[in-house]
N, C-alpha and C positions, 0 to 999 in steps of 0.2 A: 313520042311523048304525049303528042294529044292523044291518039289512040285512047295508051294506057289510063290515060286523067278519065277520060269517057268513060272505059269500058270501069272501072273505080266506081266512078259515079249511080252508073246501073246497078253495079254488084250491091253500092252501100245502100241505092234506096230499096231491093230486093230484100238484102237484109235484113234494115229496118222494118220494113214489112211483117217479116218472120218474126222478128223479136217483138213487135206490138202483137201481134196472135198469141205468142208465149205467156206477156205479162196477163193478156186477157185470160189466159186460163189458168191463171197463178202460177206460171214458173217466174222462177228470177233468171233472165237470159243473161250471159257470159257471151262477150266480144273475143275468149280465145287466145287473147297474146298473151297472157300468165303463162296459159298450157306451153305456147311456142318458147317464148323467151327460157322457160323452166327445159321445155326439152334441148335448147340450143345449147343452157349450160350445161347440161350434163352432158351433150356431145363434148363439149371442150374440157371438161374435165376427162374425156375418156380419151382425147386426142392429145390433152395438151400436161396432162395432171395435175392440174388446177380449175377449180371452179369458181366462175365470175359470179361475184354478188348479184344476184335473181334480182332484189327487189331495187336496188338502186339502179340496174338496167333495166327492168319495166316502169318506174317512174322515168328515167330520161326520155326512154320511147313514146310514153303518154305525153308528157312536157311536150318532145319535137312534132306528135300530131298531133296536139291542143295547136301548135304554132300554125299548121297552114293548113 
């Protein structure tokens, strides 16, 4: 688990990095988990034949990592 927290850590100040270059040349950068959470439902709608409400599982997701 430390590892992973570490290696997390590198990735998000890398990131962030990327994304302050972005805003400086006028992009609006996107963190991505729309895209994921939108592609996961549709997996499960194609596995399950139902699709889980998108925006209320990317709100919970943001909520749980607003928490720690």
């Amino acid at each position: 688990l430390g590892i992973i927290h570490h290696s997390r850590k590198r990735f998000n100040r890398a990131a962030e990095s990327f994304l302050g270059w972005a805003r400086q040349h006028g992009a609006t950068p996107r963190d991505g988990l729309g895209m994921l959470v939108e592609q996961a439902a549709e997996a499960f709608r194609i596995w399950r034949g139902v699709r889980p409400p998108s925006p209320q599982v990317l709100a919970e997701l943001r909520a749980l990592m607003a928490a720690h």
